[in-house]
Structure formats: structure tokens, C-alpha cells
N, C-alpha and C positions, 0 to 999 in steps of 0.2 A: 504494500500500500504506500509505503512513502516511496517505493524510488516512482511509483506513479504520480504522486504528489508533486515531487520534482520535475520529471518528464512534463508536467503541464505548467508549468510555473516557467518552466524554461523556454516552453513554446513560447508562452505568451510573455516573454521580456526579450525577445526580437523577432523585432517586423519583419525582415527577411522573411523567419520562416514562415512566419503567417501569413507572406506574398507568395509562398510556391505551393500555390492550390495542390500539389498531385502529391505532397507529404503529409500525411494526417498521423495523427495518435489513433492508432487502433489494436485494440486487443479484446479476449474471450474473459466473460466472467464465468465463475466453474458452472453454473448452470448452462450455457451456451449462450448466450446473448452475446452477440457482437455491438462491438461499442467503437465509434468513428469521430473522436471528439479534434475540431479544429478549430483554432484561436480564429478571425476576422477580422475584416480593417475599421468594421461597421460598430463606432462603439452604443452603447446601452440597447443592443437587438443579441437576440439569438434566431436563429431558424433553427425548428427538431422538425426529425421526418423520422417515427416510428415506419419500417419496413416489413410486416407480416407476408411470408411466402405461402401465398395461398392467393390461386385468382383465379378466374372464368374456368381457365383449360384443366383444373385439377378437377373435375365435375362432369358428366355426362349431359345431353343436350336439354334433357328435360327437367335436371337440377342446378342447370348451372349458374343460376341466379342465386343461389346459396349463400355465395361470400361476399355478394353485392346489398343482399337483402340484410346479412349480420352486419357488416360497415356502418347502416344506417340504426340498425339496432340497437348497436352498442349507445346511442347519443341519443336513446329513448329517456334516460336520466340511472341514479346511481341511490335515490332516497325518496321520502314520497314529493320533494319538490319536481320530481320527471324532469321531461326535457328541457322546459320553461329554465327550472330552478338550474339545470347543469350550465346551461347557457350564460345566463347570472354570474354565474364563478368564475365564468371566464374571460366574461367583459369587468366585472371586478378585478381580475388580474392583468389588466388592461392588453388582453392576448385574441387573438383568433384562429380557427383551427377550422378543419375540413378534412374529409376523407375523400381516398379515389380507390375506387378497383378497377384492376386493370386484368389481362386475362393471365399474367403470369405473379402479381403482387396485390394486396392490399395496403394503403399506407396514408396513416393520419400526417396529417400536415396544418405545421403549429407555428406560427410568429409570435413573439411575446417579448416584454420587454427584459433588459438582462436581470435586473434587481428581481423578477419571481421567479427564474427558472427553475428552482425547485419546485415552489409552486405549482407550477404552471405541472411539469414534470409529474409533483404528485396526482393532482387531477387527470393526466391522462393516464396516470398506475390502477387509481381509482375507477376510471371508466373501461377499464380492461378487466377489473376485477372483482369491480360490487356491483356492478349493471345486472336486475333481474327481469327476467324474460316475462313478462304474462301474454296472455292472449290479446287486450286491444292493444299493447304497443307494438305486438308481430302486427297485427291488422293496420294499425297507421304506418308503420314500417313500410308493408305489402303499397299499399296506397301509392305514398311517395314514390318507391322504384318501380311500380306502374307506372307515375305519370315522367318519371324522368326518360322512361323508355319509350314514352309517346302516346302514354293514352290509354287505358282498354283494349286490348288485343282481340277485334273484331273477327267475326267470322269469314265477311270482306276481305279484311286484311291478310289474313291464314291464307284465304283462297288465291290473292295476288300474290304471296309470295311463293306458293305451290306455283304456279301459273309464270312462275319469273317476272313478272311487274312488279316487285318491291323489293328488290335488290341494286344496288348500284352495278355498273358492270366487274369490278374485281371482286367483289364480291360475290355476286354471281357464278362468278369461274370458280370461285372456292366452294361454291356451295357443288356446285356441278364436279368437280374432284374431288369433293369426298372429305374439302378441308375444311370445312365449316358447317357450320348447325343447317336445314333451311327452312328455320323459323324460327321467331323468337321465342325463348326462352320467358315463361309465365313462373308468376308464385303464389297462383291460390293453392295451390297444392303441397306448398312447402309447410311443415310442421315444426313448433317449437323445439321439440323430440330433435330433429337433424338439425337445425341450428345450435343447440348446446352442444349436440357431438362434433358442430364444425369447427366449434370455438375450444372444444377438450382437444380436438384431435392438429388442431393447427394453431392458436391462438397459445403456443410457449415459449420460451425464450431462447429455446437452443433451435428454432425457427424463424426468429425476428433478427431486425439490424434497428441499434440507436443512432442517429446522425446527431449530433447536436455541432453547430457552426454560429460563430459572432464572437460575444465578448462573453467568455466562460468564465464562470465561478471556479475560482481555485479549488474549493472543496466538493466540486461536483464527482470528482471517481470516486471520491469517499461514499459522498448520497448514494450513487448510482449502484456500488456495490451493496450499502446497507438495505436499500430500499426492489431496486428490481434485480437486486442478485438475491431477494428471498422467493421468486417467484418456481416453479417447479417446473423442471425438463420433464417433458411426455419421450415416449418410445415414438421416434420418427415414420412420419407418412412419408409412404416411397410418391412422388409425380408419377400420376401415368404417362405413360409416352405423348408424345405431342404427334397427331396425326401427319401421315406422308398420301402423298397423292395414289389414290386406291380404286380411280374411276376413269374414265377418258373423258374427253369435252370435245363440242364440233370448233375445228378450225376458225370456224367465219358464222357468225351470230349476228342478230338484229334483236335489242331490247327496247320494250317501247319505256319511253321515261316522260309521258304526260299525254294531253288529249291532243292539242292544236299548237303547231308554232313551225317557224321556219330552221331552226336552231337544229344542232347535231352534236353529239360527240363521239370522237373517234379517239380506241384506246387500242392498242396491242399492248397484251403482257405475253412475258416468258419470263420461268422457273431459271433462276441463278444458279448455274453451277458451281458447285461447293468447290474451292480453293483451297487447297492445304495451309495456306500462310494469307494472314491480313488479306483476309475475305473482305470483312466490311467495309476496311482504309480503300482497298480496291475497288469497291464498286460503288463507294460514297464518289470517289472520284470520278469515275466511268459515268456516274450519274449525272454528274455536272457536267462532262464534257458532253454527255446527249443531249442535256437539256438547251447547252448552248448551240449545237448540231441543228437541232430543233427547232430552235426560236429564228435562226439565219436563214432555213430555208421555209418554214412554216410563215413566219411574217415577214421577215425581210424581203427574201427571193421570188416571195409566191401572194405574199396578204391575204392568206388562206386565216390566218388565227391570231388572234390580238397577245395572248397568253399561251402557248405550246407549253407543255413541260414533260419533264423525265421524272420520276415516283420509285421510292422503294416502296414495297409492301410485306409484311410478312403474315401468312395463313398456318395456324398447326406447326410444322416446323420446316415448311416451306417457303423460303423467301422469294419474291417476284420483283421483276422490273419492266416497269410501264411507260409507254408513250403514248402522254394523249392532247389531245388538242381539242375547243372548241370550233364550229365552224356551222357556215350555213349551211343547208342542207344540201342544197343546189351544186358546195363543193366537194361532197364528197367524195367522188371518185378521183378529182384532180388532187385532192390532199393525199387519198391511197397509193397513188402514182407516186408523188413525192414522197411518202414514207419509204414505199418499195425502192424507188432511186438514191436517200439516204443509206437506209440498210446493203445496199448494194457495194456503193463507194465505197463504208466503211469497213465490206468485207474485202475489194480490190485493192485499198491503200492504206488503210491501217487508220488510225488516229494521226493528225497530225501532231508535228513536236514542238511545233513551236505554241500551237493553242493547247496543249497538255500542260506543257509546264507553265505556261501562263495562269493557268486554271487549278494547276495542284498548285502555285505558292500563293493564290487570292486563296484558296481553303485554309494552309497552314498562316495566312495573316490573321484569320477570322479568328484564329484560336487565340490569339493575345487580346481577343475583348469579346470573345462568346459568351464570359461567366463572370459576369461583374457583382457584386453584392454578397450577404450573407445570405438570401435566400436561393439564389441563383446557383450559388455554390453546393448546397444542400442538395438542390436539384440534382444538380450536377455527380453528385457521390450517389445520389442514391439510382440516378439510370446507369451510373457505372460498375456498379459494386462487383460486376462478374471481372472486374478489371483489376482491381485490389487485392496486390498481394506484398506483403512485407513492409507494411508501412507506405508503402506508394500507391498510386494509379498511374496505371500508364497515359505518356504524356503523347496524346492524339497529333501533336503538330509533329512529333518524331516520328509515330508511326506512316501518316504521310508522306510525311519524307523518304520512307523506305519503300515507298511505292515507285517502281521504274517504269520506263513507258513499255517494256517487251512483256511486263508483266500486264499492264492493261492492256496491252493487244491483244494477248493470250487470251485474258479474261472476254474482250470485247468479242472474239470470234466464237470461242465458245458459245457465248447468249445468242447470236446472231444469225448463229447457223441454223440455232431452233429453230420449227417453222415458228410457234409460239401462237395464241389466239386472240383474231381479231374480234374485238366486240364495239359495235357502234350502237348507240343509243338516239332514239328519237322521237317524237309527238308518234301517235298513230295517224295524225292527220296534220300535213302541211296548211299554212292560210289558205292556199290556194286553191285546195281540197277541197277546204271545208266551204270556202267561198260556194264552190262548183255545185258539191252536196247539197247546199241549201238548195242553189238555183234548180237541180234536179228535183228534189222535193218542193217546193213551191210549186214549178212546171208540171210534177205529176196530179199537186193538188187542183190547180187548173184543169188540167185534163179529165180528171175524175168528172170535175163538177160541171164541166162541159157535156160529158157524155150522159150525165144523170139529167141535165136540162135538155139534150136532145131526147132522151129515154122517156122523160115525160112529156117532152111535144109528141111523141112517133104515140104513143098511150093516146092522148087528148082527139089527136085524129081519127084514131080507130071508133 
């Protein structure tokens, strides 16, 4: 305990080290909680970002609103003041906080100011740990992650997304290979019974990460050990595997994405090939170089699209990279031409070098001001934590750096060779359509009433 004592007292009596974002104070207390404490430039703030490893994809399609529905539950209240009174305590501690689930994490997210971060701290030990379940707070619970997910999940609804109308298009192709749910996921059917087992079986601390970042209390390893190193380790849940593509998809698709309009969009994805080395540095890079490939011949060359861009996406544990562009309807065969004539080029001549390296050192300048602040920093540790090891994080503007152009070519051919699938999205009916429609309908209503007033003349004479 005191050479930790030390070790933070030291941090925090030079700035230096508090300016090399990718050193932190990190180590395990014997229950497993990992703890990522770093001094900041920001004085009287902290940022905490509780990390619980538990999200969407540890659950099957018809539970998997599980860890989303306990996120909100937990913030039902901790005494009979409920949610109201928990709220109170925390505007009292002149602090704000929020939860996100994501599909690989859960994780409270706390601002507050530095003089209560105990405080602040013990309330959120509190709401992990005296929060009781009844039946209307799961009901209000249900309510809210109903409406955050858009509302009552209609029979309509159910029916468009069976019918592919209510998918975007990569999504779409996920749902269509097998990498994704295709529907949404409901929780009238979720029981108080599977929410305490999800919060026994996931909610311990040899499953969670503390981040705490700003102006640290000197005697915070001390709390930290006294207070959530009494918390109790569970026998760990294995992750299921993350779903791989298990289905085929047609090549060339047409989604309708609304009733009437002139508007288009065109996307082609294709599945990244795995890299044995700086995958991501690699095709974060490759990304930008398409997007700008893109935007030169998409709007500059062609004035096919205002906005073109290049997308990573990841499904299950399949990563995609997309091209897509908005456009009028009218152009979309001339935008398909020029995609095909892109992808062509960049299979006859490589990337260029001179716009590569121009384009990987604007990436590695971004990093000397990507992560500005105590919260930003927080942020920062907690989407990198698979990065963290020995006291460090890997420093992204070096890994960059070791990206070469034979290696993105390699990479770039790979992708490209795919055929990969096209998916365009559009009205079911242009203006111009519907224009027509009406005038057809009108004309036949004419005609009707033409033939029913000669029907009653030809009558009248008989």
C-alpha cells in the first residue's frame, strides 16, 4: 500500500508525466478489479468510467436486451427515496453520470468534481450494490429501453423488418449472413429472476475496469482498496463466441428506404481480410485513402455526390468496409460505372505514394490533439483497454507509423478482389412516378365515371 501511495504522489508532482496520456498507474486488487488511475492537466475534475464486461453479444437474440434493461435498473434508486432521491445525491455532489451498453461492454460514466470523488465513488459502490429489484421498477425500467429503442415494437414493424424494409443497408447484409439478430430484440418477457442472475453472474470485480482520470486524491488507492477491494470475485463467465458469416447474400440488392423521392444511396461492403500485424492501423489508413479516392472522383470528377465516404463497420466478429455515396436516383448507374472504374485503377496501380503518405502523416498529426481533457482521456482508456499492457497503451501515432505503403497494397488488393455486395437503397416510388400514378389514377377515375354516365344514357334509351 504505501509504495502505491508513492507511485501516485509521484505521478502527480510532475506534469511531464501527467502529459504522456499512454502511461497510467495501473494494477489488480486481489479481488480482480483492475484499476487505471491517471493524474490530469484539468485541475478540481475527475472523469470515472466504471467498465463492466458484459454487453449485447454475450446474450442470444431474444435476451439480448438483458444488460441494457439492468444498466437502467440499476439507477431505479438504492432506498425508498428510488430514482428521484438517487438523482439528488448526485446533483448534491455536484457530479453527473450516465450509462451506455454497448454490445461488447457496459459502462457508467461519471464527471464530478475532484473534492467528492470519494463521494461520488461511494454512490456509485452503492448503486452496484444496495439497488433492489421489484416488479414496477423492472416495469419502468422495460418502458424507458422500449422507448429508447423507438417505441413499441409493432406488428408492422416485425413485418418490415422480416420483409427487409427496416434495416439500413449494412445492416441488412448482417442480418442476411447470419451476423446479426433480424429483429429487434423486446423485454416484456424479461424476468426479474434473469436480471439478478445477470448482475451475480457479470456485475464482479474480477470482470470490471476502474478508470478514474483528473486531479486525484492522494489517498484514493487507499479508499479504493478499503472500499471496492471488499466487493466479491464470482467464478468467471466464458463470452460466447462472436458470430462469423454462416449464410450467403445476393451480390446486387435493391432496399426500399421510404415511399417517394428522387434520392439514392449506393453502398458496397466487403469483409476485411484479417492481417496478421496492425490490422486496424492498416485499414484505418486504407480507409482514408478511399474515402479520399472517393470524394475526387465521386464529387470532384463526376458531381455524382456532395458527401462520398469510406466506413469501417464491425458485425459478430466480422469486420466490413464500405463505400457509399448519396446520389440522385437518375445517377445511379453513372456512379456504379465510376465505382467499378475506381476499384479497377486501384487494382492496376496500387495506391498512390505520394497521397498515402500525405494521408498517413494528417492521421498520425490528429493524434497530438485527438484526446484533449480529463474526460476525453477516460474515453480514451476505456475504448482502448485491449491495448494496455504494462503500464502503457500503445501509442497509435507509432503504430501508424509502422504502417508501409506494400503493406496497404497488400491489404488494398486483398479487399478488392472481393466481388463484395452491392446494396442501393431507394423511395419505392420516384417524384416522377408518383406524379404519373396519380395522373393514371385520376384518368382511370375519369374513365370509370365516363363509362357509368354512358351506361346510364344506353339504360335511359332502352
Amino acid at each position: 500500500m504505501r509504495c502505491l501511495l508513492f507511485v501516485c504522489l509521484l505521478l502527480g508532482s510532475f506534469p511531464s508525466f501527467a502529459l504522456d496520456r499512454f502511461q497510467v498507474e495501473g494494477y489488480t486488487l486481489p479481488n480482480g478489479l483492475q484499476l487505471l488511475l491517471k493524474p490530469g492537466i484539468d485541475r478540481g475534475h475527475v472523469a470515472i468510467r466504471l467498465v463492466v464486461g458484459v454487453g449485447l453479444d454475450d446474450f442470444d437474440c431474444a435476451d439480448k436486451e438483458l444488460p441494457h434493461l439492468l444498466e437502467h435498473l440499476l439507477f431505479s434508486g438504492i432506498d425508498a427515496t428510488g430514482e428521484g432521491g438517487l438523482e439528488e445525491r448526485m446533483q448534491a455532489l455536484g457530479g453527473e453520470w450516465n450509462a451506455y451498453t454497448s454490445n461488447a461492454d457496459t459502462t457508467f460514466v461519471i464527471e464530478a468534481p475532484a473534492k467528492n470523488q470519494r463521494k461520488v465513488l461511494d454512490l456509485l459502490l452503492a448503486l452496484l450494490t444496495q439497488t433492489h429489484f421489484d416488479d414496477n421498477a423492472v416495469n419502468a425500467a422495460k418502458q424507458v429501453v422500449e422507448r429508447e429503442d423507438g417505441g413499441h415494437y409493432s406488428h408492422l414493424q416485425r413485418w418490415l423488418d422480416r420483409q427487409d424494409l427496416g434495416h439500413t443497408a449494412s445492416n441488412q447484409l448482417a442480418v442476411e449472413l447470419g451476423l446479426k439478430c433480424p429483429e429487434r430484440a423486446e423485454v416484456d418477457h424479461l424476468t426479474r429472476e434473469q436480471l439478478e442472475q445477470v448482475r451475480k453472474a457479470w456485475y464482479a470485480p474480477n470482470n470490471m475496469t476502474l478508470i478514474v482520470v483528473g486531479d486525484l486524491d492522494r489517498l484514493l488507492p487507499a479508499y479504493l482498496e478499503r472500499s471496492y477491494g471488499e466487493l466479491e470475485a464470482v467464478d468467471p463467465t466464458d463470452h460466447p463466441p462472436l458470430p462469423e458469416i454462416k449464410a450467403t447474400a445476393a451480390h446486387e440488392r435493391t432496399l426500399s428506404n421510404g415511399l417517394v423521392g428522387n434520392g439514392a444511396k449506393l453502398h458496397w461492403l466487403v469483409p476485411e481480410p484479417v492481417l496478421e500485424d496492425q490490422h486496424d492501423e492498416t485499414f484505418d489508413l486504407l480507409k482514408d485513402y478511399l474515402d479520399w479516392a472517393l470524394y475526387r472522383q465521386m464529387r470532384l470528377a463526376h458531381s455524382l455526390s456532395y458527401g462520398p465516404s469510406a466506413e469501417r463497420e464491425v458485425f459478430g466478429g466480422v469486420g466490413f468496409m464500405s463505400l457509399n455515396a448519396d446520389l440522385e436516383r437518375d445517377d445511379l448507374s453513372q456512379a456504379k460505372q465510376v465505382l467499378e472504374e475506381l476499384k479497377a485503377g486501384l487494382l492496376k496501380d496500387g495506391l498512390n505514394a505520394e497521397t498515402f503518405n500525405r494521408l498517413k502523416q494528417a492521421a498520425i498529426a490528429r493524434q497530438t490533439w485527438a484526446v484533449q481533457g480529463n474526460s476525453a482521456l477516460a474515453d480514451y482508456y476505456w475504448s482502448a483497454l485491449g491495448d494496455f499492457q504494462d503500464g502503457r497503451f500503445a501509442n497509435p501515432a507509432k503504430e501508424l507509423q509502422g504502417v508501409t505503403l506494400e503493406e496497404a497494397n497488400k491489404a488494398m488488393r486483398e479487399l478488392m478482389l472481393q466481388p463484395g455486395y452491392l446494396r442501393i437503397e431507394t423511395p419505392l416510388m420516384s417524384d416522377d412516378e408518383l406524379v404519373w400514378a396519380i395522373a393514371g389514377l385520376l384518368g382511370l377515375i375519369v374513365l370509370v365515371l365516363v363509362a357509368w354516365r354512358l351506361h346510364r344514357k344506353a339504360r335511359r334509351t332502352l
